[in-house]
C-alpha positions, 0 to 999 in steps of 0.5 A: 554542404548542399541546403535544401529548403522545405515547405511545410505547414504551420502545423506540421512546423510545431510538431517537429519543433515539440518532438525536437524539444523533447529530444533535447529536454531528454538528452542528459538521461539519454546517455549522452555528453555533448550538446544536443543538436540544433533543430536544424541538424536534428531534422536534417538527419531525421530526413534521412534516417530509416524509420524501418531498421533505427528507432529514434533516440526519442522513442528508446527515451520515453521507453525508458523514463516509462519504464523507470516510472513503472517500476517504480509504482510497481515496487511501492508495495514491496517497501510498504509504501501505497499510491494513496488517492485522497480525493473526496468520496464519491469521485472517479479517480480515472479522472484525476489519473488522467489528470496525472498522466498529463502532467507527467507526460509534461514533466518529463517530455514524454510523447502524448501517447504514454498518458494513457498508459500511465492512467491506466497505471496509476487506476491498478495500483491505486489505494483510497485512504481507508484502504491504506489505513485499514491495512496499517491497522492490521498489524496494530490489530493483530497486536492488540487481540494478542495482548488481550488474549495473553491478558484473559489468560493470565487473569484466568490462570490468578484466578484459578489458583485463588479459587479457594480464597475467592470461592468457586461463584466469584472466581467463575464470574470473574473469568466469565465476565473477562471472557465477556468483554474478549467476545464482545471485541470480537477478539474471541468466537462464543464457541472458543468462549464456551469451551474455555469457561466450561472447562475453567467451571470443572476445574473452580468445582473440583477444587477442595474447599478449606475446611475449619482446620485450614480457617483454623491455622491461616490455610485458605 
């Protein structure tokens, strides 16, 4: 086989042995089975290979671990899961996105132009912790006012059938007190609040009040 010595610079030494590096540290995931091949035979066949009609298993490489990394990001909200950034108030999270990026890029030996890519990634999909926490107190939220309004009902339902034992004036403050404290919560408007206690006052006022005879034989 025909050896042809090339001379190149110090620089442009190191930038073939990071890409070839690279290559061999992405060689397992590229689908292939047998040893990667050695610098010598890798730049060989890069000398000779057609930049125009072949992408380099290289570059379909770092497509793909992209890619992997992007659907995986992406799917996070699906399964209920958040990329949470935790950093201290006040501090720009494209920062420490870069920051990330770098380091990903490291990892899995992607070329230096994907840091970018992943930066502006992380920076759309990214949560704070108070965003994440108030979207897990929703559900508990909702929940919560749930059982406060079944709780007002069934108070307000007791109560309306012992309006004749409790008489009209504490029955009426009872419901209106309980009514009180949902609207303070904010669990109900002061519009629905009024609506409800006016209609429970007609129905508390409506209600025949024992007279001697039902005192008389135990009837209220």
């Amino acid at each position: 086989m025909p050896v042809i010595n090339v001379l190149l610079s110090e620089v442009d030494h190191d930038d073939l042995e990071r890409e070839h590096a690279a290559l061999v540290a992405q060689w397992p995931r590229l689908g292939h089975k047998g040893l990667p091949p050695t610098f010598a035979q890798w730049l060989g066949k890069r000398l000779v290979v057609d930049k125009k009609t072949q992408v380099d298993d290289l570059a379909l490489g770092d497509i793909r671990v992209f890619n992997a990394i992007e659907k995986l990001i992406t799917s996070l909200p699906q399964h209920g899961f958040n990329l949470a950034y935790t950093a201290l108030p006040g501090i720009d999270p494209a920062a420490h996105s870069h920051a990330l990026g770098e380091a990903i890029v490291g990892h899995v030996a992607l070329r230096p132009q994907y840091t970018k890519r992943l930066q502006e990634l992380f920076i759309h999909y990214l949560k704070n912790a108070k965003e994440i926490a108030d979207t897990a107190q929703v559900g508990i939220t909702n929940r919560a006012y749930g059982a406060l309004t079944e709780a007002h009902r069934r108070l307000t339902e007791r109560t309306g059938e012992a309006v004749a034992k409790l008489g009209v004036d504490k029955a009426i403050g009872r419901v209106e007190g309980a009514t009180a404290i949902l609207v303070g919560l904010e669990v109900m408007d002061r519009a629905t609040a009024k609506k409800r206690t006016s209609a429970f006052k007609e129905v508390a006022r409506a209600t025949p009040k024992p007279g001697w005879v039902g005192r008389m034989f135990g009837e209220n």
